[in-house]
C-alpha positions as CSV (number, residue, x, y, z in Angstrom):
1,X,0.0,0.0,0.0
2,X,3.1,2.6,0.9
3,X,4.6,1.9,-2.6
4,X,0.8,2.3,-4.5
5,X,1.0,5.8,-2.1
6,X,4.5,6.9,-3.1
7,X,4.0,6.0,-6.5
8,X,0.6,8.0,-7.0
9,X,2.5,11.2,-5.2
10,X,5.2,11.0,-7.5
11,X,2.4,10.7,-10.2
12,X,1.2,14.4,-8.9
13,X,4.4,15.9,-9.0
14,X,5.4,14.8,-12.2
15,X,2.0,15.9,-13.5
16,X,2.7,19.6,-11.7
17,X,6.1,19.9,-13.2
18,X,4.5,19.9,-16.6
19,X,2.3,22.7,-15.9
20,X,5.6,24.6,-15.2
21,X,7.0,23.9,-18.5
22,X,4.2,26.4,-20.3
23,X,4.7,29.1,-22.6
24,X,4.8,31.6,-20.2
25,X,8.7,30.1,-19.5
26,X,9.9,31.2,-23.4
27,X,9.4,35.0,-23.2
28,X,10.4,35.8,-19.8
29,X,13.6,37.8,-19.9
30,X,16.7,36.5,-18.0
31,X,18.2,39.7,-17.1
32,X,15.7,40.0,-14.6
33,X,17.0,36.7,-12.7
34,X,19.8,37.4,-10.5
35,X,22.4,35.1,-8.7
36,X,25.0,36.3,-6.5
37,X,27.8,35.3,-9.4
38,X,26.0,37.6,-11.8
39,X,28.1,40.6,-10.0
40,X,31.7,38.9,-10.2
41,X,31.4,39.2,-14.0
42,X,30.1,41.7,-16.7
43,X,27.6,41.2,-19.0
44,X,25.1,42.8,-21.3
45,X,21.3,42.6,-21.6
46,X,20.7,41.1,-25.1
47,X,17.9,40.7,-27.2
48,X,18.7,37.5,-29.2
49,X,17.3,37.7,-32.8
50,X,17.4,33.7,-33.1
51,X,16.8,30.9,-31.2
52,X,19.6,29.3,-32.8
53,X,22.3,29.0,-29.8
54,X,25.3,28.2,-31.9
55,X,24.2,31.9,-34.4
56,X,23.4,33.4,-30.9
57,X,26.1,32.7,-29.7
58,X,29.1,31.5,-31.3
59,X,31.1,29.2,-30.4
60,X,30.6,29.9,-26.8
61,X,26.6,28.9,-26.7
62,X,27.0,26.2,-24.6
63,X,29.0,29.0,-22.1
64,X,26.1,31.4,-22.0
65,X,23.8,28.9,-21.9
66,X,24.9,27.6,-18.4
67,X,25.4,31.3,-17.6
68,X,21.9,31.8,-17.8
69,X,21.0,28.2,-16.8
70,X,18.6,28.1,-19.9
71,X,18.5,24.9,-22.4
72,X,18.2,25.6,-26.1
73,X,14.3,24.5,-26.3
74,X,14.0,28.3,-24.4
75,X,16.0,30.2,-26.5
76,X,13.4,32.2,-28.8
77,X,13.9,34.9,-31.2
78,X,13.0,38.2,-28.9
79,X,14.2,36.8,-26.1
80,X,16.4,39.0,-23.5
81,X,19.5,37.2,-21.7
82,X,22.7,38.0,-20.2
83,X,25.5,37.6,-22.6
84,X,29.3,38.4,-20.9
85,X,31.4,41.2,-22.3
86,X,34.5,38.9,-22.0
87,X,33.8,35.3,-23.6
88,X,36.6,34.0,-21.5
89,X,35.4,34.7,-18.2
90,X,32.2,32.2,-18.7
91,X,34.5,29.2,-20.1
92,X,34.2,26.5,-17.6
93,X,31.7,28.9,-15.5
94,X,30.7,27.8,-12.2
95,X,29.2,29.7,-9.1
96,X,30.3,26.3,-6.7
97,X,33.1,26.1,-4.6
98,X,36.1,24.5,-6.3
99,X,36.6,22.3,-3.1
100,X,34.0,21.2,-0.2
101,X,36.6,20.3,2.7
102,X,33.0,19.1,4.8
103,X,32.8,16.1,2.6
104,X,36.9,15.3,1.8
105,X,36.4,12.0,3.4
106,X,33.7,10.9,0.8
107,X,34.3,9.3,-2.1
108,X,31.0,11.0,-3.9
109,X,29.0,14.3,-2.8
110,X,26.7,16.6,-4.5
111,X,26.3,20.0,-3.4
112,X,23.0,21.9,-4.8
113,X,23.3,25.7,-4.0
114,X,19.4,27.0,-5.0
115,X,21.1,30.7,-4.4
116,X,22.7,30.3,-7.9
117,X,20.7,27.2,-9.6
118,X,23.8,25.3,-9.7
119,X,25.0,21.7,-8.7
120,X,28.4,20.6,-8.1
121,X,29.8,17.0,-8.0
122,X,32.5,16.5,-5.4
123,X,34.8,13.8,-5.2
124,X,36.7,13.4,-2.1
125,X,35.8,17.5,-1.9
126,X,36.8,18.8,-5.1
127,X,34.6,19.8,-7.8
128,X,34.6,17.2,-10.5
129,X,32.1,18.7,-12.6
130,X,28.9,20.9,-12.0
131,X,25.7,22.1,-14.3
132,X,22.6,24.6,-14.2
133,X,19.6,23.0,-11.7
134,X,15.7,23.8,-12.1
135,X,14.7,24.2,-8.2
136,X,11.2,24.8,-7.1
137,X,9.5,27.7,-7.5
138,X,7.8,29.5,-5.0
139,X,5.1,28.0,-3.0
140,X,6.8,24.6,-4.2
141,X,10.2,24.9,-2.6
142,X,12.9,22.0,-2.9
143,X,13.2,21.8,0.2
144,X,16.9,22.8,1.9
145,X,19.0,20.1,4.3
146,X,20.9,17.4,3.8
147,X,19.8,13.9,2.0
148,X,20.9,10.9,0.3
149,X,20.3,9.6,-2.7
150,X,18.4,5.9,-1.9
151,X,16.5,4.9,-5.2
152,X,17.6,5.3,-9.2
153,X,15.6,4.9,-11.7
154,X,17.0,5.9,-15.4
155,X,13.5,5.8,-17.2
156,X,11.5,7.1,-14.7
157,X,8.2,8.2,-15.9
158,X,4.5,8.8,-14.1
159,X,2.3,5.9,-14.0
160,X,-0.8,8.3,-13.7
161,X,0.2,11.1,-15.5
162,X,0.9,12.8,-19.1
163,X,3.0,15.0,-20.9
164,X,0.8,18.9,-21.5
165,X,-1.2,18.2,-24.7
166,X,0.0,15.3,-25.3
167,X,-0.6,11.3,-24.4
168,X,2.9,10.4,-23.6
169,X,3.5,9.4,-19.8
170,X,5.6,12.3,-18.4
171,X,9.5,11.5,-18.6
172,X,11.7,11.8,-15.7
173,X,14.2,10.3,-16.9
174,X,18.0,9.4,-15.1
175,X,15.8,9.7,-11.8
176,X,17.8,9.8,-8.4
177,X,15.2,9.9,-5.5
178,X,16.8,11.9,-2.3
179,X,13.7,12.4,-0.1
180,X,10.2,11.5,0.7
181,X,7.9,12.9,2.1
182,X,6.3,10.9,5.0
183,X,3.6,13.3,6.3
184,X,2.2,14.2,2.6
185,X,4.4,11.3,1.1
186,X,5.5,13.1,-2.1
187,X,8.9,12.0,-3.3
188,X,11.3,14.3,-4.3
189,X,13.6,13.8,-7.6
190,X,17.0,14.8,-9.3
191,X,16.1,14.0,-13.1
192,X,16.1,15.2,-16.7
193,X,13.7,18.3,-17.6
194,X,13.2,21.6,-19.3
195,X,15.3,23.9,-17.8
196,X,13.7,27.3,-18.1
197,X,16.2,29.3,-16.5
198,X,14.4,30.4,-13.4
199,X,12.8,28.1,-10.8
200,X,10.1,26.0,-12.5
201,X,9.5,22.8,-10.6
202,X,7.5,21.6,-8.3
203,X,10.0,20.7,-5.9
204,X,12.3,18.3,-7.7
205,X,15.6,19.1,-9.2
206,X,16.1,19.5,-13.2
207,X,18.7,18.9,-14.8
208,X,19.6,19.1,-18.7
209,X,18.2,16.0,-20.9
210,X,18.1,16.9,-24.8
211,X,17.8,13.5,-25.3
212,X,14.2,13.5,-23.5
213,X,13.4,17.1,-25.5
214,X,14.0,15.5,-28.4
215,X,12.2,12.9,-28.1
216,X,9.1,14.3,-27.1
217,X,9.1,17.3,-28.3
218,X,11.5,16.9,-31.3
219,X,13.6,20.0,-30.4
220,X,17.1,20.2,-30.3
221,X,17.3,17.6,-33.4
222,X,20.9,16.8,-32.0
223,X,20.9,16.4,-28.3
224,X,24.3,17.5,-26.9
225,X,23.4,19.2,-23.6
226,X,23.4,15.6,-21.2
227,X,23.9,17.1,-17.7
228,X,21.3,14.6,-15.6
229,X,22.7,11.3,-17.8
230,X,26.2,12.5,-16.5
231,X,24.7,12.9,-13.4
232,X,23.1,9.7,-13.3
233,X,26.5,7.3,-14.9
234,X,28.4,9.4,-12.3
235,X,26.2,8.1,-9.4
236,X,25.8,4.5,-10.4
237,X,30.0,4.3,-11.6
238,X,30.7,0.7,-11.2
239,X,27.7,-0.8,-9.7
240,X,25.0,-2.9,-11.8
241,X,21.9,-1.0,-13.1
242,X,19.1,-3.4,-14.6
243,X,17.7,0.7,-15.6
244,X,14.4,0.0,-13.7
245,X,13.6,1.5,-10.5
246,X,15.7,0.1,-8.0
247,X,16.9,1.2,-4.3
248,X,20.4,2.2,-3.1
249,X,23.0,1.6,-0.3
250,X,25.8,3.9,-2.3
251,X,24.0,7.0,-3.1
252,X,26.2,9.6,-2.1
253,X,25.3,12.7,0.0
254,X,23.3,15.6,-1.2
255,X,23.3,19.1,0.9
256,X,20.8,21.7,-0.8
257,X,21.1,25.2,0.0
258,X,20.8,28.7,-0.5
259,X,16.9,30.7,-1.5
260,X,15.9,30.4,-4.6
261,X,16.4,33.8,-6.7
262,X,12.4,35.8,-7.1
C-alpha cells in the first residue's frame, strides 16, 4: 500500500512539473533573474534575434547557456539574456566552490546551491564537474537540508500522468530519488527536464536532458546538452543498473542550500 501511495504522489508531482513547463517560461527575460555570481562578472542585456544557440552565440553557446541556466528548447527569437562582455570569463563557469573540505572524506558528494541554480559533483571535496539546476518555484520549494540519494531509476516516468497536450507518460528520466515525504508522502527527484532558467519545478531538481526534448518534443534535433545522464553514470559508476527503479545503499550525499532567486 506505501509503494501504491508513493507512486501516485510522485504521479502528482510529475504531473505539476508539466504545468511549469508552459509558454509563459519562453518569453520571460533572464536579465531580470539574479544570482550572486552575476556581480563577479560583466555582461550585457541582449535581445537574441534567433533561437539558434550556436548563431546566438558562437562558439561559446553552450558557455552562456549555463550562464543563464537556460537549455536551447528556451532560447526564442526576442528573447532577453545575459550575454558576458569577456567570452573567456564564462568558459568552464561555475558559481560552486572548487573544493568542499565538509565532505573530503567521501568518495561522492553533490552540493545543490538554490542561491545560484547550480549543482556541483565532489569527489573526495573537489569539484569534479557541476551544471545549471531547475529548483522549485515558489510555494513549491525544494526543500533545503541534507539527504541521500536511496532509489535510481533511469526511465522514470508517471504511472498516472501525461505529458501537457499530449498522451505520452511524463518522462523523468535518469531519476535519483533523495527524499520523501512521509507526512504528505510526495517523493522528491533529481532528473532530466526543461530547464527554463528560473525556478520551474515543483519541488524536484532539473537537470539538462536533450535526449528526452527530443524525443518528445522533437527540439534540439541533436541532443548535446546531457547534464542529468552525466549525473546519473556518475552516481551509479561501477555498480549494476538493470535501468528499472531500484533502491540504493551507495547514493552519495546531497546538501541543498541557498533561496531560490524571485
Amino acid at each position: 500500500m506505501k509503494t501504491l501511495i508513493v507512486a501516485l504522489a510522485v504521479g502528482i508531482v510529475t504531473a505539476l512539473a508539466s504545468s511549469a513547463q508552459a509558454g509563459s517560461d519562453f518569453s520571460r527575460s533572464m536579465c531580470d533573474i539574479h544570482y550572486p555570481s552575476d556581480d563577479g562578472i560583466e555582461w550585457k542585456c541582449v535581445k537574441v534575434k534567433t533561437g539558434n544557440a550556436k548563431q546566438a552565440f558562437g562558439p561559446d553557446w553552450e558557455e552562456v547557456l549555463r550562464f543563464n541556466r537556460l537549455d536551447r528548447r528556451h532560447l526564442i527569437a526576442g528573447k532577453r539574456v545575459k550575454v558576458p562582455v569577456r567570452a573567456e570569463e564564462i568558459r568552464n563557469f561555475t558559481p560552486l566552490p572548487e573544493s568542499y573540505p565538509e565532505a573530503s572524506g567521501e568518495e561522492k558528494f553533490i552540493l545543490l546551491d538554490q542561491s545560484e541554480s547550480f549543482l556541483g559533483a565532489y569527489e573526495y571535496g573537489k569539484l569534479v564537474f557541476s551544471m545549471p539546476a531547475a529548483v522549485g518555484m515558489p510555494g513549491h520549494a525544494t526543500p533545503n537540508g541534507e539527504f541521500r540519494i536511496d532509489a535510481v531509476d533511469r526511465d522514470h516516468e508517471s504511472d498516472t500522468y501525461t505529458m501537457e497536450g499530449t498522451d505520452d507518460t511524463y518522462p523523468m528520466h535518469y531519476g535519483m530519488r533523495f527524499l520523501i515525504d512521509k507526512f504528505y508522502w510526495i517523493s522528491y527527484w533529481i532528473h532530466g527536464r526543461d530547464v527554463p532558467g528560473h525556478p520551474a519545478s515543483h519541488g524536484c531538481v532539473g537537470l539538462y536532458d536533450e535526449e528526452m526534448q527530443a524525443q518528445y518534443y522533437k527540439s534540439p534535433r541533436a541532443p548535446v546538452l546531457t547534464d542529468a545522464k552525466r549525473l546519473y553514470e556518475w552516481v551509479i559508476g561501477d555498480h549494476p543498473d538493470s535501468g528499472d527503479f531500484h533502491k540504493i545503499d551507495y547514493g552519495p550525499r546531497l546538501v541543498v542550500i541557498g533561496e531560490p532567486p524571485q
